[in-house]
N, C-alpha and C positions, 0 to 999 in steps of 0.2 A: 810659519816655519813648518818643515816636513823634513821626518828622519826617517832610515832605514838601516836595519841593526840584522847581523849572525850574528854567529857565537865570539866574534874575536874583535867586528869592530864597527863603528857607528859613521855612518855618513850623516852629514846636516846641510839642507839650505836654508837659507831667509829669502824672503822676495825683495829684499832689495839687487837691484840688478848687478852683476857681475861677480857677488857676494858667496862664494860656495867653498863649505866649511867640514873637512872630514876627520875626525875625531878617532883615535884607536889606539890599542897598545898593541896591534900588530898588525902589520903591515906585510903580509905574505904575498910574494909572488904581487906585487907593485899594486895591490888592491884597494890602495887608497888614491890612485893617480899621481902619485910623485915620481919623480924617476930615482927615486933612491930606494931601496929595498929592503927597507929594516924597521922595526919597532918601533913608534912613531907617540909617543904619551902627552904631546900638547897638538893644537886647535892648527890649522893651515888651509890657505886659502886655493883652492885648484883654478889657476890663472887660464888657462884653456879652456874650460866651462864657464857659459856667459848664458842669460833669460833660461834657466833651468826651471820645467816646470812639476819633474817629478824622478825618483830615485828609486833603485830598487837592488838588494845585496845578495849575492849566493855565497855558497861557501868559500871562494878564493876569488871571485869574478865580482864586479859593479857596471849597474847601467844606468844610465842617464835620460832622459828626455826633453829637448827643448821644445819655446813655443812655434817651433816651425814646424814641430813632427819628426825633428831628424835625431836617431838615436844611439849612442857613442857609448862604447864597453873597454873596459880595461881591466887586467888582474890577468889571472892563469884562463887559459881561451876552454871555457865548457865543454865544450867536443872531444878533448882530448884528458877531461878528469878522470878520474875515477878514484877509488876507495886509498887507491895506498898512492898512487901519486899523483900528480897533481897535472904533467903534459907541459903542454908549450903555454907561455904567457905572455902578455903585451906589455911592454916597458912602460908604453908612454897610452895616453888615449887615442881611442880610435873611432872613429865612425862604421855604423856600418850600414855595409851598403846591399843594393837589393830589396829593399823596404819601400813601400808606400809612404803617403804620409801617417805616421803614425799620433795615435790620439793616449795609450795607454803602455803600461811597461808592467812587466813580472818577472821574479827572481823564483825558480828554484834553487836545490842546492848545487844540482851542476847543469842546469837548462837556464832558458831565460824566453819568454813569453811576450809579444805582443800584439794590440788591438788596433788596425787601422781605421782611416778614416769613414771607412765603408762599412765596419763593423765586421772583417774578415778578421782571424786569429793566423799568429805567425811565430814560429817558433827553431830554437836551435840551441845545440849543445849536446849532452848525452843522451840518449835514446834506450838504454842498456832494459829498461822495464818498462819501456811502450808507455813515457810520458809525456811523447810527443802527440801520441795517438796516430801514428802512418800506419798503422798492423806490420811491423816491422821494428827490430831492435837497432837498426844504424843510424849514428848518430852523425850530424853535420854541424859543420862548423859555419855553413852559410845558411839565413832565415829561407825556411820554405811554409808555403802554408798547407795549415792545417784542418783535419778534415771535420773541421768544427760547421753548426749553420753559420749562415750569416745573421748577422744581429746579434752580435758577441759583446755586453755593456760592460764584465767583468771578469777579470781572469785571476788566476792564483796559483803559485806553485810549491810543493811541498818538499818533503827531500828526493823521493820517486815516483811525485802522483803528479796531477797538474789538473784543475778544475776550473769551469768556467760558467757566466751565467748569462741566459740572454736576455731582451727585453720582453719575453712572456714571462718572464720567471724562472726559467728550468735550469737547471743544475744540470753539468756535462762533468762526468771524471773520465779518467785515464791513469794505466801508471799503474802502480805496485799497490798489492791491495793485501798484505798479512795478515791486518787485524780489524778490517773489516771499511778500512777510510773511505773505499768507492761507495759507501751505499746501495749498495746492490742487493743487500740480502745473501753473501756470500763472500769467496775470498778468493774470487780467482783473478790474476791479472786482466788488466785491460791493455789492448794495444792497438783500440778504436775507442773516439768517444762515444758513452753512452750514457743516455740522461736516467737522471737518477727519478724513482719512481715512488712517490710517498707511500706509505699507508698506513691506515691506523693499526694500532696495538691489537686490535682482534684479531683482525685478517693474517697477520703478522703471528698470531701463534697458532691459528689453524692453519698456517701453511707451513709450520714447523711441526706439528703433529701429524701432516698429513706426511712430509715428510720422512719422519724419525716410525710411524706404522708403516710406510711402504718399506723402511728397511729389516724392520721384527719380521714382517711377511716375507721378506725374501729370503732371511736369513731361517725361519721357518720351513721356507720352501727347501733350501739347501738339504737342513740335517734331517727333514723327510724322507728327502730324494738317498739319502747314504746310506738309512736306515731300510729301505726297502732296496735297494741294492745290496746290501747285506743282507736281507733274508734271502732273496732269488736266488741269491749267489748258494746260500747253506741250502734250499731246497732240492735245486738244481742237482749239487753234490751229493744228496742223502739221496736222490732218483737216483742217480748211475750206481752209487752203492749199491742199492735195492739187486738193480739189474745184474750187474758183476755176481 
């Protein structure tokens, strides 16, 4: 059995075949796959979905995976979310199309991610803080890929980040980076993937030292520089007195 849960509502499969079971007390913008649009507080079976082999939930959107690679989205369409409302939404389920076969699925909160079978990453929805990775904020509603390597084994999406990892190991972020998610050693948007680079705890505060003295020195440098333009300035002044 495999679930995938936000804040409002829980999707479930079983492996038995045709068997797919979505759970919620809300049911916004049709995001549990029903065609009825409302609050939803017992178990139902989504007759449409058959050999489901994996699930994944954003904030008003769900996406699907079967064992053919082919992968089908319903709820409010990600492309057109954003913070205060929600955009256009799909009644019923849908396929979509434009995809390879695909092998993996990701939900951010208003993006959705996926891994084809070549290990290329593919992606769509909002774009607003570069967590598609295109170096660009527009988002689409149709999958285009992305500028990930190839050899993409996992992927993940967070509310405005989107991370992935390849078969060396390395860790790829994007996306919105406030308090520090990308790993970077800083806090500045990404809107290219870039891998994320370990180090140990020494190196890590000698380059925060070296850091944090290069800005005492500049800021040194500054009220140097004001203080001896204020004397020039009084000298200068106290010569033409002289002369006058």
């Amino acid at each position: 059995i495999r679930v995938s849960s936000n804040s409002n509502r829980l999707v479930q499969f079983n492996k038995v075949p045709r068997v797919r079971i979505p759970l919620s007390p809300g049911n916004t913008y049709a995001s549990l796959g029903h065609t009825k649009n409302e609050i939803q507080p017992y178990a139902e079976k989504i007759e449409s979905l058959s050999n489901i082999t994996s699930i994944a939930t954003g904030w008003h959107h769900s996406v699907a995976l079967n064992d053919k690679g082919e992968v089908f989205i319903w709820g409010s369409d990600p492309s057109t979310q954003n913070r205060e409302s929600t955009g256009s939404f799909f009644q019923s389920i849908k396929k979509v199309n434009g995809l390879p076969q695909i092998k993996e699925i990701a939900c951010g909160s208003w993006h959705t991610l996926a891994i084809d079978s070549n290990g290329e990453t593919w992606g769509w929805g909002k774009n607003h803080f570069g967590m598609l990775g295109t170096g660009d904020t527009l988002s689409t509603s149709t999958p285009i890929k992305l500028k990930l390597p190839v050899g993409i084994c996992a992927i993940g999406g967070g509310c405005f980040q989107s991370l992935a990892v390849d078969t060396a190991g390395n860790i790829w972020t994007m996306g919105d980076n406030p308090s520090g998610q990308q790993g970077q050693g800083n806090y500045d948007r990404l809107h290219y993937p870039k891998k994320v680079l370990f180090e140990d705890k020494l190196n890590i505060q000698l380059r925060n030292y070296k850091f944090w003295i290069s800005r005492i020195l500049k800021y040194l440098l500054f009220i140097t520089s004001i203080f001896l333009n204020i004397y020039l300035y009084k000298k200068l002044k106290l010569t033409m007195a002289k002369k006058s």
